[in-house]
C-alpha positions as CSV (number, residue, x, y, z in Angstrom):
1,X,8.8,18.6,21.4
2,X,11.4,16.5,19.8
3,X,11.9,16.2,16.3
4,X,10.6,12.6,15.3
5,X,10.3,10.6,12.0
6,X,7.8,8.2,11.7
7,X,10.0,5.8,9.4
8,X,7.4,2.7,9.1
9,X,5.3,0.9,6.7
10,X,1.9,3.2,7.5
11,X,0.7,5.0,8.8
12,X,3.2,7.7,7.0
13,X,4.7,11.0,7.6
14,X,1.2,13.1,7.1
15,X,2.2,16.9,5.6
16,X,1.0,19.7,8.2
17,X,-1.4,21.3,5.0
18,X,-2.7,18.4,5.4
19,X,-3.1,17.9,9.2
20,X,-4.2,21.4,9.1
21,X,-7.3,20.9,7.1
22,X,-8.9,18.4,9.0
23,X,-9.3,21.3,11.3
24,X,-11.6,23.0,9.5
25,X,-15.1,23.6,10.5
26,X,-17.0,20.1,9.7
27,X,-19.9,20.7,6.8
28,X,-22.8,19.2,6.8
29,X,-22.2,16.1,4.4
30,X,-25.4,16.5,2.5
31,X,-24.4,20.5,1.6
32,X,-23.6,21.2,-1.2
33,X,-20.2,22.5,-0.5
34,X,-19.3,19.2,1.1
35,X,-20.4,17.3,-2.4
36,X,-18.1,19.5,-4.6
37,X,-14.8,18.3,-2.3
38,X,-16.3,14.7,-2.3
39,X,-17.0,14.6,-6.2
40,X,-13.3,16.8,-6.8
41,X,-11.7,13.8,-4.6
42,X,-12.9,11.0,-6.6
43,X,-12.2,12.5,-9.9
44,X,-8.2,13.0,-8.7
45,X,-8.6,9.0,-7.1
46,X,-9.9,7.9,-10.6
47,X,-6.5,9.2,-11.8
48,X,-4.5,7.9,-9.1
49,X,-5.7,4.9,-9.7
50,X,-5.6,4.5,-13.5
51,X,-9.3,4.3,-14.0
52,X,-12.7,5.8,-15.5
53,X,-14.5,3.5,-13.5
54,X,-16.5,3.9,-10.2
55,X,-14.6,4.7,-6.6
56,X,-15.9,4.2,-3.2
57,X,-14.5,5.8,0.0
58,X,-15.9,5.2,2.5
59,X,-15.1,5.7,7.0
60,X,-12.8,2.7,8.0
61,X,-9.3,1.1,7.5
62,X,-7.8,-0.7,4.7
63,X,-9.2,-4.0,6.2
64,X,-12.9,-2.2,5.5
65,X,-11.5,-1.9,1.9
66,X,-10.2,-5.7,1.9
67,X,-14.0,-6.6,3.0
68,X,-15.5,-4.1,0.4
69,X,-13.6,-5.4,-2.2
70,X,-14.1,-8.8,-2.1
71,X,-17.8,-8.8,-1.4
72,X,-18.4,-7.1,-4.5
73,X,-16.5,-9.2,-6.7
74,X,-16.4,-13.1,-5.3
75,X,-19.2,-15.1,-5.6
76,X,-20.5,-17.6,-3.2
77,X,-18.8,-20.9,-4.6
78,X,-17.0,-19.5,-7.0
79,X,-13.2,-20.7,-7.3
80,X,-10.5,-18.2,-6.5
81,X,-6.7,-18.3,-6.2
82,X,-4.7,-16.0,-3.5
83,X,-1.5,-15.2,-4.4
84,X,0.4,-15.3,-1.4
85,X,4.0,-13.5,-0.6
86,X,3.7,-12.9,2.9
87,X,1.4,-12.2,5.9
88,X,-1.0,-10.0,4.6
89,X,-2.2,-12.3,1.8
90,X,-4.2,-13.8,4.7
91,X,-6.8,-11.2,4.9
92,X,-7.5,-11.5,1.1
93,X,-7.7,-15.6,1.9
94,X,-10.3,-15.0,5.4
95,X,-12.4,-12.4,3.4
96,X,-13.0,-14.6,0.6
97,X,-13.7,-17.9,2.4
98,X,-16.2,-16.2,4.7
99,X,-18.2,-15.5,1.8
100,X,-18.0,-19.2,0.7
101,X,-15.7,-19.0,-2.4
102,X,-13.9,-22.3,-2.9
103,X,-10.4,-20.7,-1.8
104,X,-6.9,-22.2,-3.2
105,X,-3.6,-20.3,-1.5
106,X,-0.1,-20.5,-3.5
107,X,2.6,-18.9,-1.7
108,X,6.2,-18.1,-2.9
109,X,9.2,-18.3,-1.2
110,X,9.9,-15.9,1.1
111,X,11.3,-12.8,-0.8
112,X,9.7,-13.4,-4.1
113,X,6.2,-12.7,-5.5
114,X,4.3,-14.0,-8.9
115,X,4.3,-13.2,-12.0
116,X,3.1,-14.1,-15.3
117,X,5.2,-17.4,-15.8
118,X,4.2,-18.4,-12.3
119,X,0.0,-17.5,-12.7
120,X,0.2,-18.7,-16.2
121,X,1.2,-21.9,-15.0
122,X,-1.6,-22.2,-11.7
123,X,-4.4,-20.9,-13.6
124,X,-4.0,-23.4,-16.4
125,X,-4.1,-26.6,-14.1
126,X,-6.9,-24.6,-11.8
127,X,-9.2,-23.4,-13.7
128,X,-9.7,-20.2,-11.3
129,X,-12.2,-17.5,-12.7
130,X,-10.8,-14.8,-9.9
131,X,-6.8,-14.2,-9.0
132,X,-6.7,-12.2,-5.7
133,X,-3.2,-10.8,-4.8
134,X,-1.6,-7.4,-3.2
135,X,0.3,-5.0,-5.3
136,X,3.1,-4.8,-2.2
137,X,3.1,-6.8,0.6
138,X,4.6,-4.9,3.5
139,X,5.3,-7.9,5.5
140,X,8.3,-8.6,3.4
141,X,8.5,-5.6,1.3
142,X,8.0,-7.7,-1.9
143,X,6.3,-6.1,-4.9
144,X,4.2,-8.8,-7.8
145,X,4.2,-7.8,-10.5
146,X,0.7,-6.9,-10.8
147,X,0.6,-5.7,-14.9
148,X,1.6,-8.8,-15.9
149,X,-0.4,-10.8,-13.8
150,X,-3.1,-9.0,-14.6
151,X,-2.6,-9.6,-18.0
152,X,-1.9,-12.9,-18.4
153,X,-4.9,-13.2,-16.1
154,X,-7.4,-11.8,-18.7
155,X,-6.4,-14.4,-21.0
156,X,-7.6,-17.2,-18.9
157,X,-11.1,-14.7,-18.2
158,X,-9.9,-14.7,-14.8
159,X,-10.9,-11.5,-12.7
160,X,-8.3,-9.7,-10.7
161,X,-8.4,-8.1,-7.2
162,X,-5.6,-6.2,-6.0
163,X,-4.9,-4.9,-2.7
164,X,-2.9,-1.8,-3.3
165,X,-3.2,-0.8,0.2
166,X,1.1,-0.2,0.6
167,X,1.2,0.4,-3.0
168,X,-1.4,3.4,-4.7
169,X,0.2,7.1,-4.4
170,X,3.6,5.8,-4.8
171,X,3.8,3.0,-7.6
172,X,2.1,3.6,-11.1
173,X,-1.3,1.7,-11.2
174,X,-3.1,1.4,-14.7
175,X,-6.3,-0.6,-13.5
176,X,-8.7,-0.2,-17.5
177,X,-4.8,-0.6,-19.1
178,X,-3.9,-3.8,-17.1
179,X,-7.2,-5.1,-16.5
180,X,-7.1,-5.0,-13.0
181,X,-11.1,-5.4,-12.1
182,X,-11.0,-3.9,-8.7
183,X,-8.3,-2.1,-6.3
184,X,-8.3,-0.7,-2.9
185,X,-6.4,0.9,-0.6
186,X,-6.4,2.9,3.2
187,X,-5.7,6.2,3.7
188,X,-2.9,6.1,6.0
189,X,0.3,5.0,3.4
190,X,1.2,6.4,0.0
191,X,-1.4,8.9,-0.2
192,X,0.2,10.1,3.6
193,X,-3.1,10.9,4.9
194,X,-3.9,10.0,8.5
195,X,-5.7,6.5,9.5
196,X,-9.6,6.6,8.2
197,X,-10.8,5.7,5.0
198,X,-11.0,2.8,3.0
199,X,-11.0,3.2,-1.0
200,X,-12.2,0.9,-3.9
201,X,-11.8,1.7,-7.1
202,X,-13.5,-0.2,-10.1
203,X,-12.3,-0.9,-13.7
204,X,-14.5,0.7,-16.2
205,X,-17.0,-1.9,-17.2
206,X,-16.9,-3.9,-14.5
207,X,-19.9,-4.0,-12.4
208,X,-20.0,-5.0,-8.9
209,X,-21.7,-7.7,-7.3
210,X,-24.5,-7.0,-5.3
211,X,-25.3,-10.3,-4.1
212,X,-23.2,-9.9,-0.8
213,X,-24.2,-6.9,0.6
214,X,-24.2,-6.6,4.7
215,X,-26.0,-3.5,6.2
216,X,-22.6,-1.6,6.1
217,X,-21.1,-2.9,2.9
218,X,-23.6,-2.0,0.7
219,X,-22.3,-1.3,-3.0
220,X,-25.8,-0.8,-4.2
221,X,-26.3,2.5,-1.9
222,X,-22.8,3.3,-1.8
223,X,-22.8,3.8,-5.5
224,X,-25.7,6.4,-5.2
225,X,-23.9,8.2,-2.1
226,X,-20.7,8.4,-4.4
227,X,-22.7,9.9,-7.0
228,X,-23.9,12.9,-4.5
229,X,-23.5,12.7,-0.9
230,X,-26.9,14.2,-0.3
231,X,-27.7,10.4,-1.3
232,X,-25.8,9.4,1.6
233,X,-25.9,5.9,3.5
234,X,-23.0,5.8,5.2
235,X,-22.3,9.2,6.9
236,X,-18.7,10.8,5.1
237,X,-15.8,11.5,7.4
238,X,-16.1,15.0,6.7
239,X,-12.8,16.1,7.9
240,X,-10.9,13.1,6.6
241,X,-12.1,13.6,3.1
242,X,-11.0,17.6,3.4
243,X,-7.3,15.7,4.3
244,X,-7.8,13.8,1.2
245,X,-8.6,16.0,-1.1
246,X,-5.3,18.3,-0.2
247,X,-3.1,15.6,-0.3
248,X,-4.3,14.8,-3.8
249,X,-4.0,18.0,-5.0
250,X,-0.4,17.8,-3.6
251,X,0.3,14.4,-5.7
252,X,-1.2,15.5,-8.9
253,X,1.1,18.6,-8.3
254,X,3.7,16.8,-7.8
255,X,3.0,14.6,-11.4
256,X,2.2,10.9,-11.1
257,X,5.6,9.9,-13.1
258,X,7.6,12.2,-11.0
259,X,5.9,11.2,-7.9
260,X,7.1,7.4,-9.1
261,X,10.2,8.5,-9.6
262,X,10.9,9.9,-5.9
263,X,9.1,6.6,-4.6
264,X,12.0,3.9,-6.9
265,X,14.7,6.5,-6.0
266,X,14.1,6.6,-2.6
267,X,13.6,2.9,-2.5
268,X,17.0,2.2,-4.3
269,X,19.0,4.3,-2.0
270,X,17.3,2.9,1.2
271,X,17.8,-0.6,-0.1
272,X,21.8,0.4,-1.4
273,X,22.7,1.7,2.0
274,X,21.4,-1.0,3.8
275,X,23.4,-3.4,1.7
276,X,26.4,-1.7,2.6
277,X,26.5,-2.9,5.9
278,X,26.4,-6.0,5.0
279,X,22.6,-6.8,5.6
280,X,20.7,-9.3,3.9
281,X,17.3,-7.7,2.5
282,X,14.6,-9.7,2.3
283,X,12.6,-9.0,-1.3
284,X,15.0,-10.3,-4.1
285,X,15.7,-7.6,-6.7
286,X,12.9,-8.3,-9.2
287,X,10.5,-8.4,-6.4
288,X,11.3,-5.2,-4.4
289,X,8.8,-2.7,-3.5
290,X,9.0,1.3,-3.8
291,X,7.4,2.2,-0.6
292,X,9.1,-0.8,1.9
293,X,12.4,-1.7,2.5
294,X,12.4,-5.4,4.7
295,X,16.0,-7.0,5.8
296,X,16.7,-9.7,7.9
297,X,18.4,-8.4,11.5
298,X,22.0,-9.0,12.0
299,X,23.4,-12.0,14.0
300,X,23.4,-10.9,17.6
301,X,21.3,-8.0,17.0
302,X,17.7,-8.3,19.1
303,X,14.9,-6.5,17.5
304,X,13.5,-5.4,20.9
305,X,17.2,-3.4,21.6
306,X,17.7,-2.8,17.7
307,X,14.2,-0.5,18.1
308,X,14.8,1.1,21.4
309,X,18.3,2.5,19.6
310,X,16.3,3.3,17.2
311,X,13.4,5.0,19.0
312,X,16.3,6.6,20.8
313,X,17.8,8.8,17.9
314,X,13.9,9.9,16.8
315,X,13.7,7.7,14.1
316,X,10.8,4.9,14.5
317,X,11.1,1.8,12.0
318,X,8.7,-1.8,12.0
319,X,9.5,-4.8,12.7
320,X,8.6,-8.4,11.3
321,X,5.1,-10.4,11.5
322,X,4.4,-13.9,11.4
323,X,6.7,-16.3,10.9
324,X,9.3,-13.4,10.5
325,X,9.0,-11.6,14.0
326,X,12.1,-11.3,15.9
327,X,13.6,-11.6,12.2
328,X,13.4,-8.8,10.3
329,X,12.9,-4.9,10.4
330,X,10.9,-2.8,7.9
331,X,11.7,1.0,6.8
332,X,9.1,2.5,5.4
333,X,9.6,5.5,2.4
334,X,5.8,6.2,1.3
335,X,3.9,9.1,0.9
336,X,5.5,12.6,2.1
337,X,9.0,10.7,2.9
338,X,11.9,12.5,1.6
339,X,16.1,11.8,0.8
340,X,16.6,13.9,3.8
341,X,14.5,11.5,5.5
342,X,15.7,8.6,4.4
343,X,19.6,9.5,5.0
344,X,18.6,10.5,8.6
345,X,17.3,7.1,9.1
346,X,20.1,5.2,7.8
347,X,22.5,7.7,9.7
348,X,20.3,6.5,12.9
349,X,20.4,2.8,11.7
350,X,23.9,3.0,11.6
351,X,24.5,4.6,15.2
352,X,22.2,2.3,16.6
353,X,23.8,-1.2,15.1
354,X,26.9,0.0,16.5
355,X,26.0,0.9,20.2
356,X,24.1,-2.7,20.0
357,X,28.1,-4.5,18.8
358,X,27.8,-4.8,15.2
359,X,30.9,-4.1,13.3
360,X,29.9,-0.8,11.5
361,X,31.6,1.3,8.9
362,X,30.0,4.7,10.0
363,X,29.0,6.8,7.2
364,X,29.0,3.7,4.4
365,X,25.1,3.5,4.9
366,X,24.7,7.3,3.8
367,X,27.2,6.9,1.2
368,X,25.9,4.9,-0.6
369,X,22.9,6.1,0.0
370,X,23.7,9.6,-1.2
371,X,25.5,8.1,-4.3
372,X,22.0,6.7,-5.4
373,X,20.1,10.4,-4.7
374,X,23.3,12.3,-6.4
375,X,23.1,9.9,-9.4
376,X,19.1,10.7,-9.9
377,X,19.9,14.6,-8.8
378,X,18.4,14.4,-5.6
């Protein structure tokens, strides 16, 4: 088989430990075996995400989450502001009008996301009592800053949903520090385990609504199941929770900070390489993401072609949605990516611009990608 890298924004280059558990025998998720992984995974989640509130996992994809999320902390009516910075603000806006909130969507200009000037400023002539908005959006590889909008949120008594889903397991989350009231996030991205569950986490002392329950989404009994899953409702996904729980072991090994670290490092010599061939990227530099890199395609360059090169060499990268298809492409470096990873890519990034005519300086890419890695002593 040849060797592949799977370069994209999720799902993310899974660790074979990891793999390799998920084909264990399946326990029965009532035994008491099965509770001790599920309660041991949720303690390390709590950590992961900065809180000693409550967290849900449950069977499903980061959409689930989105859905989970909102239900238990929109009301019917109630006013809410999205923060928008690219396509996937959308699902925050859909799941929030569907339960009836009165929804107001602000977006920035492409390549910048909010902070606390910017929701300072909207929540004062609003008078919103919920700010939903995504730690990273992957469509343009643009980062809020979500401790300061959460912050500055508080002060208004606004609550504050974040969708972490490109974001948790590779950029620090404080949710009880920050006041960020409820988080969530898939599987299949910075935690780098395969497609499957959706996670919610709750701030400590924040209660969730139970007014929206459907017979799926339903905090009440999901509470009780995450408690002891001899309580179940919804039946666990055995084998992906076993996934979970080693890759979590693996991440608290690793050390939160350090784990970071890697994630801005990476990020910085991704971004720095890309630059040196003369390629626009698309987040602005207060606004760039850890676990994304977006940049616009080069004159002349066609995506279709551009991935095919690409494809080609091994190396797999994303391209742009919305109004940026045909546009953009997206490298992701999440989860169990690493700078040997990340110089193959641009090495295969720089072979492939130049079969498709662009004027490229082979080997500026890696350099200055490798200056950033030397620099940090990678």
């Amino acid at each position: 088989m040849a060797r592949f890298l799977l370069m994209i924004p999720g799902p993310s280059i899974v660790d074979p430990e990891t793999l390799l558990d998920m084909a264990k025998p399946t326990l029965s998720h009532v035994s008491a075996e099965f509770d001790q992984i599920h309660r041991e995974t949720l303690t390390a989640l709590k950590k992961v995400f900065g809180t000693d509130g409550d967290v849900v996992v449950i069977p499903g994809s980061g959409t689930a989450a989105i859905e989970l999320a909102v239900r238990t902390s929109i009301k019917v009516g109630e006013k809410v502001l999205v923060l928008k910075a690219g396509y996937f603000a959308d699902y925050l806006t859909d799941a929030a009008r569907r339960l009836g909130a009165e929804v107001t969507v602000v977006q920035s200009p492409t390549g910048r996301g909010f902070g606390s000037e910017e929701v300072e400023k909207l929540l004062k002539e609003g008078g919103y009592s919920a700010v939903l908005l995504q730690h990273v959006e992957t469509s343009t590889s643009v980062a809020n800053h979500v401790k300061d909008v959460a912050r500055k949120a508080k002060e208004f008594g606004a609550k504050v949903v974040v969708d972490g889903i490109a974001s948790i397991g590779g950029m620090e989350m404080k949710m009880d520090e920050w006041g960020v009231d409820v988080c969530l996030t898939g599987s299949q991205k910075a935690l780098a385990v395969p497609p499957g569950l959706a996670i919610v986490a709750y701030r400590k002392g924040f209660t969730p609504l139970t007014e929206n329950e459907t017979l799926y989404f339903n905090i009440s009994k999901l509470m009780k199941e995450m408690e002891s899953t001899r309580n179940y409702y919804i039946t666990p996904a055995v084998n992906m929770v076993y996934a979970l729980n080693t890759s979590l072991k693996k991440i608290l090994g690793e050390g939160l900070e350090a784990r970071y670290r890697r994630h801005e490092v990476l990020a910085r010599a991704v971004q720095k390489g890309i630059e040196a061939l003369g390629i626009k990227l698309v987040a602005e530099e207060p606004f760039r993401a850890h676990t994304v890199t977006a940049a616009y395609l080069p004159d002349g360059v066609e995506w279709a072609k551009f991935y095919s090169e690409m494809k080609a060499r091994g190396v797999e990268i994303a391209g742009g949605l919305g109004e940026l298809r045909g546009k953009i492409f997206r490298v992701g470096h999440m989860g169990e990516a690493t700078a040997n990873d990340v110089v193959a890519t641009l090495a295969s990034l720089e072979r492939s611009l130049a079969k498709l005519g662009y004027k490229v300086e082979l080997g500026s890419a890696v350099r200055a990608a490798q200056e950033v890695l030397h620099s940090y002593g990678m």
